[in-house]
N, C-alpha and C positions, 0 to 999 in steps of 0.2 A: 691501608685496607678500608679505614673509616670513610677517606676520600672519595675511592672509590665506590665501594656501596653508594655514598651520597648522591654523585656522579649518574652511577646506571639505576641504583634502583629508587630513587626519588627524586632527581630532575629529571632522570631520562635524556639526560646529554651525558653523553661518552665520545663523542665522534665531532671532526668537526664536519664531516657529513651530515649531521643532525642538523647543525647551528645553520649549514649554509639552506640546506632544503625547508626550513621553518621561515628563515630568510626570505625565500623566492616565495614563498607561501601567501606572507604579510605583502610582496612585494606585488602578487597577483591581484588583491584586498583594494591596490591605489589603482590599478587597471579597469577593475569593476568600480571603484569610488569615481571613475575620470569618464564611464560611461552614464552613471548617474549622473555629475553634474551636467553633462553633454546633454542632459534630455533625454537618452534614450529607452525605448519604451520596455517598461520594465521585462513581459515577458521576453525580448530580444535581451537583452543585459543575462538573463537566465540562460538563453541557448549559447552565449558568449560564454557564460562561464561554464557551463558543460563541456567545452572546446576547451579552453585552458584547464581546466580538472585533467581531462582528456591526457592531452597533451603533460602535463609537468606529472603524471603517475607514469607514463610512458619513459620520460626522462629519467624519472628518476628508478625504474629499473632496468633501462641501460647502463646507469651509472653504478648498480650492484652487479651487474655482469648478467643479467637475466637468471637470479638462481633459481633452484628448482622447486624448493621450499622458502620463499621468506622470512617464515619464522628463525629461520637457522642467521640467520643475518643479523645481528644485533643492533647496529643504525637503521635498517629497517625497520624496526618493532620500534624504536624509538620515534623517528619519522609518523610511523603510523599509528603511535599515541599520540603526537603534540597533533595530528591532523584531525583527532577525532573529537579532542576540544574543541573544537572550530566547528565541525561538522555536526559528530552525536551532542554537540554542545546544545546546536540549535535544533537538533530532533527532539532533546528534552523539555528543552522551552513549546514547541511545539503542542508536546504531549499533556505538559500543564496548563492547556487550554481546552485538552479534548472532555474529559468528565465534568468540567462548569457548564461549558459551552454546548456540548448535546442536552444537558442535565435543564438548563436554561430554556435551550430553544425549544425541546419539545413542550416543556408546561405552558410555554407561551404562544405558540402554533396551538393547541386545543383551546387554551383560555379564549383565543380572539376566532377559533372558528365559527363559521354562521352558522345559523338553525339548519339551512341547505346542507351544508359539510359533511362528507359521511367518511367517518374514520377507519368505518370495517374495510371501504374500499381501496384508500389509501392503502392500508398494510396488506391485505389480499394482494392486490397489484404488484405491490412492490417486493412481496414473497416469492409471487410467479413469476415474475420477472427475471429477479436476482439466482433462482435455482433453475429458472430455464434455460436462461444463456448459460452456467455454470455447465449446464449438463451438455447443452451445445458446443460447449469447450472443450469437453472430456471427450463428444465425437470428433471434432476435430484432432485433439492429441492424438486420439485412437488412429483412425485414416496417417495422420502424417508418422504414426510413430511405424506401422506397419509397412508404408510407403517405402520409406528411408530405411526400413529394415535392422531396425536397432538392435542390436545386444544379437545378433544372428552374426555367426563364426566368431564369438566375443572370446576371448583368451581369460578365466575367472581366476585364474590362478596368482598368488603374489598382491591382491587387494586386500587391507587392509578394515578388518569387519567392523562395522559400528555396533554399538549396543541398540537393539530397537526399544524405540520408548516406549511404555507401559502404555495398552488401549484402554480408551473408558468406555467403557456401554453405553449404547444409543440414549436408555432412559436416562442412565446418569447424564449424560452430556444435557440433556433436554432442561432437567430437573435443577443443573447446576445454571443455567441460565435465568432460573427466576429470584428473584432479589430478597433471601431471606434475612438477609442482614444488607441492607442501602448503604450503609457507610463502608462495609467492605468490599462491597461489589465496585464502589467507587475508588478503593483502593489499590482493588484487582485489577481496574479497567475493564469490567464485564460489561461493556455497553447496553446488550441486549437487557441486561437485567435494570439499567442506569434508566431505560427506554419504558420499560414496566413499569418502574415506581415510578418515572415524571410523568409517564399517560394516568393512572391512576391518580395523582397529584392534580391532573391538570384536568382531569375528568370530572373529580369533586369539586372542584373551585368552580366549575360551569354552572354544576350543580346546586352549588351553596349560594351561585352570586343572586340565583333568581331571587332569592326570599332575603337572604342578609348582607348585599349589597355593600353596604354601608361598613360592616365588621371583613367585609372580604376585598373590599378594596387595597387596602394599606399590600395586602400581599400579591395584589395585584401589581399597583407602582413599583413591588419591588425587583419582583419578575421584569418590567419591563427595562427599569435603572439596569438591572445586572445586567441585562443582555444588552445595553447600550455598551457599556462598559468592558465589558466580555469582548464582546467584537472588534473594541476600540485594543483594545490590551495585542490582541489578533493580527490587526492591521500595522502595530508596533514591531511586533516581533516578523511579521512576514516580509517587513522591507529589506533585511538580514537574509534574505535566500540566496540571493546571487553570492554571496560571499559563501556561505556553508554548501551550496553545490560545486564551488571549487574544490574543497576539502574532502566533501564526502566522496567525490569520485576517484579522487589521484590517492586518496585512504585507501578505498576497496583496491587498485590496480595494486599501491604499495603493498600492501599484507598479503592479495593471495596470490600477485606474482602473473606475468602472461602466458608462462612456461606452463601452468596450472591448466587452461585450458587446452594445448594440445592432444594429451589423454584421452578427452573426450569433446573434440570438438565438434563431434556428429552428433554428440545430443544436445549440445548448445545451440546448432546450427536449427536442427529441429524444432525445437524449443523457439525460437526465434520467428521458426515457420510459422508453426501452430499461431503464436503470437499473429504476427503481421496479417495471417486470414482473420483468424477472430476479430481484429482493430475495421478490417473491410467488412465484416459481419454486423461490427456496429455501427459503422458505418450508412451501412443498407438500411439498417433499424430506425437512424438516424433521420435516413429520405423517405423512409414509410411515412414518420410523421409530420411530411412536409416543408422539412426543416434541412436547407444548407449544410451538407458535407463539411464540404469547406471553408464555410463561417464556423463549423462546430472544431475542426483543429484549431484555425485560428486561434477560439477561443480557452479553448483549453490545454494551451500551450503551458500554462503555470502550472497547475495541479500534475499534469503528467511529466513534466522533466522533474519534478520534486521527486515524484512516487520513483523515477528511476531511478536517482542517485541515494536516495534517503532509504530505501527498499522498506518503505514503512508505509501501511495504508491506514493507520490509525491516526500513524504522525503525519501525514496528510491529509485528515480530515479536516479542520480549520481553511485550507486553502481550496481545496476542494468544494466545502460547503460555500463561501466567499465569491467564487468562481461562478457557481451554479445560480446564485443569485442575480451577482453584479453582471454578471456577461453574457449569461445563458436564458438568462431573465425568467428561470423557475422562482415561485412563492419560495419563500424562507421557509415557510412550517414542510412543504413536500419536501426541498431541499434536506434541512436536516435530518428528517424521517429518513427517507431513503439513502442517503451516503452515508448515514449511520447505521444503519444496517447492513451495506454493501461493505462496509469496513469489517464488518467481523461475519458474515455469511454469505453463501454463494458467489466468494471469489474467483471469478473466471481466469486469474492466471495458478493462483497457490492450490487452491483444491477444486480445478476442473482440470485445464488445459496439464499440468504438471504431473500429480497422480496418474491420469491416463498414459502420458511417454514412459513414465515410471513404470507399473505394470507391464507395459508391452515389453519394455526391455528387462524386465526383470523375467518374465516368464520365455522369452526368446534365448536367454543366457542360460535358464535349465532344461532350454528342450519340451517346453510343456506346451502342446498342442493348446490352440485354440479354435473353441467353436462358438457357436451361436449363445452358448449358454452363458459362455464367460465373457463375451462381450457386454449382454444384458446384464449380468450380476453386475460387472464392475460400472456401466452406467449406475445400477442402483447406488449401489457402495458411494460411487461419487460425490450425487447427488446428495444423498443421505448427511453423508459425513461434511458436506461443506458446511451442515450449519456450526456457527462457532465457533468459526476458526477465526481469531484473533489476527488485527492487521498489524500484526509486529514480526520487526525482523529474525525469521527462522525458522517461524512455527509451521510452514509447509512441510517440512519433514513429518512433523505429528499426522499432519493429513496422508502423506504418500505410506507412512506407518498403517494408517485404519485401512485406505483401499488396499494395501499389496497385503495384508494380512485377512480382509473383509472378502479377496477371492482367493483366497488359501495358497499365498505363495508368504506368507510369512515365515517361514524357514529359508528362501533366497534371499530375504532381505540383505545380508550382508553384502550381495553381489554390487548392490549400488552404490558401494565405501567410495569407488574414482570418482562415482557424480555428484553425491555429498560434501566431496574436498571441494568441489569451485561452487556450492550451493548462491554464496554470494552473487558471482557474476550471471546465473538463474535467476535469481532472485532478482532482478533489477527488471527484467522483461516484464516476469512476473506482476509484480507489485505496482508496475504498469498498467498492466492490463487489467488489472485488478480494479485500481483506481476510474479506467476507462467505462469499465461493466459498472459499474456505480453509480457515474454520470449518466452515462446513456441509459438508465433504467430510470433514473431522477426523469431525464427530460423527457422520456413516454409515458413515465405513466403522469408528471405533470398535465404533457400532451392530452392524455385521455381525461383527465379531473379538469382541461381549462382552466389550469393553473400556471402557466407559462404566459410569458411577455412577451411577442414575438416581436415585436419594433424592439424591444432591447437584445434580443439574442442577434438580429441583424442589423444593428446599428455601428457603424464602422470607423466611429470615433469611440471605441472604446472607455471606460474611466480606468487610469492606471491606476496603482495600488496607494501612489503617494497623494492622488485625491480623495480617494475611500478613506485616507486615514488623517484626511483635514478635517 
């Protein structure tokens, strides 16, 4: 008995199914290690291993028979622990960069702004921005979710009800975003609040340098040392992607199974949709400002295969902000302002594009008329509720909790227990697009502040990530 316990509940090898799929895992590792030494250019090594993830989660639930539940599989849940070391291993490492590193760059983006710089506009900007397209999103889910005709002749019977999580009120949501305690907002990961106390921070030191120069320096150099440092630490840990997007994706296939999506493959299908307009949306945003289409996937080929296997936009933030600098050729201080913000509010896939399908099929599975009125509440609701919402994995449900309760269908909620079961393989689009509404808002309203490079956004020698971190 002792053995076994050992066995399943502290190695987590019971099977030699386990042993051989952990095997192929490390064995994928020298596949990706064989295109590194080849040279090849890191974001391709990334779309490489989204293929192999792809590919060896697929395998390996042919190899459990396609079950229906996962969980119910015991070398599965083993498989897709040893997978998550690998994977959530390096979304932690990730995340222990994000509160230095926002924390850092904004004191140091205001320290070095010019007497011209105007701060009010930066954040204006990149407030309308981030909840415009957000709400833009929430039209589109709205259109495609009515389109496709969701949760209409839906069968409600036999699903399986979640508990809905507790709502907070708008003022508290507001109120808990300002940083009355800095050390636990930093604890928290409340960015927004991370962004208050280092604009404040970085606003008195402008303030201070005029007259005591000399006493305000030292905390000046230190500021700059850390964020050398920081970034460097960054560029360490981000070489490790192509290896952890093997793992994170053939994780999500292993645990929720392929079988999991046929249920509801019309709202994933949706969802997809919704997605793919809104990417042409920004797209469009993208040629307003003059700028290359297709120089802007090119370049943002890293941050977005990240955000979809990782389904993290917080744990994306480092690469993200990296990206927008080194290849998009936005300023550092806009750069970090706005991805750091677009991380935790006005998500265009988690609380725009998502809420809205939600809704429509939730009120089409009770029968509940819609007219003019309920469309415009739940635009509000949307909008409203996307500020802070957290770029971590899961917390769209919180959001699609405040909009299906915010147009008074929270008594249906349970009806969405089938679309919550595969929330994951949602969540990758999502956190996608999420990521996508981020950048393209960084790189307009840089656009607008003439704060973008444009010989570096269109220069077509690239620096890979192993020269950033020479």
């Amino acid at each position: 008995m002792g053995e076994s316990s050992f066995l399943t509940g502290f190695l987590m090898i019971s099977n030699i199914k386990t042993i051989i799929f952990i095997a192929l895992l490390i064995g994928t590792f020298f596949i990706v290690k064989h295109f590194e030494k080849k040279k090849v250019k890191f974001s391709t090594r990334t779309i490489y291993a989204t293929i192999i993830g792809l590919i060896l989660g697929v395998i390996i639930q042919l190899v459990a028979g396609l079950p229906e539940d996962p969980s119910q599989v015991d070398w599965l849940q083993e498989v897709s622990k040893w997978y998550g070391l690998f994977g959530y291993g390096f979304m932690d490492l990730l995340k222990m960069l994000v509160v230095p590193m926002v924390f850092v760059s904004i004191i140091r983006v205001i320290i070095n702004m010019k007497e011209g710089d105007n701060l009010q506009a930066l954040t204006f900007k990149s407030l309308g921005m981030l909840l415009g397209t957000t709400c833009l999103a929430a039209i589109i889910g709205i259109v495609v979710g009515n389109v496709m005709k969701l949760g209409v002749g839906f069968e409600a019977t036999g699903i399986e009800a979640p508990e809905m999580r507790e709502i907070t009120p708008l003022v508290d949501t507001l109120r808990g975003l300002l940083p009355s305690n800095p050390v636990l907002s930093m604890a928290d990961g409340n960015i927004v609040a991370i962004i208050i106390f280092a604009t404040f921070l970085g606003l008195a030191t402008n303030r201070t340098k005029k007259k005591y120069m000399d006493t305000v320096k030292p905390f000046i150099d230190l500021v700059e040392a850390f964020y050398k440092i920081i970034v460097s630490v960054a560029m360490t840990v981000i070489k490790f992607m192509p290896y952890a997007v093997v793992a994170l994706l053939a994780n999500t296939i292993t645990a929720r199974g392929l079988s999991s999506m046929i249920s509801v493959v019309q709202f994933v299908v949706a969802l997809y949709v919704a997605t793919a307009i809104l990417f042409v949306v920004h797209l469009i945003i993208i040629a307003a400002c003059g700028l290359n289409p297709i120089t802007y996937i090119k370049n943002a080929a890293e941050p977005l295969l990240l955000a979809f296997t990782s389904r993290s936009s917080l744990g994306t933030l480092p690469v993200t902000i990296d990206t927008l600098v080194k290849k998009h050729g936005v300023e550092e201080g806009v750069a970090s302002f706005t991805a750091s913000l677009g991380a935790n509010m006005g998500m265009n896939g988690c609380a725009g594009i998502y809420p809205a399908l939600m809704a429509i099929t939730v009120a089409n599975m009770a029968g509940i008329d819609k007219d003019i009125s309920f469309y415009v509440m739940l635009l509000v609701v949307i909008t409203i509720s996307s500020l802070g919402i957290a770029g971590l994995p899961g917390t769209a449900t919180m959001a699609v909790s405040v909009v299906v309760s915010g147009v008074g269908l929270g008594a249906y909620f349970p009806l969405a227990g089938g679309i919550l079961a595969i929330d994951p393989i949602l969540d990758m689009g999502r956190t996608m697009i999420n990521v996508n509404g981020a950048s393209v808002t960084s790189i307009a309203v840089g656009n607008s502040l003439g704060k973008i490079d444009k010989d570096i956004y269109n220069r077509k020698n690239t620096v890979t990530t192993e020269d950033r971190s020479a």
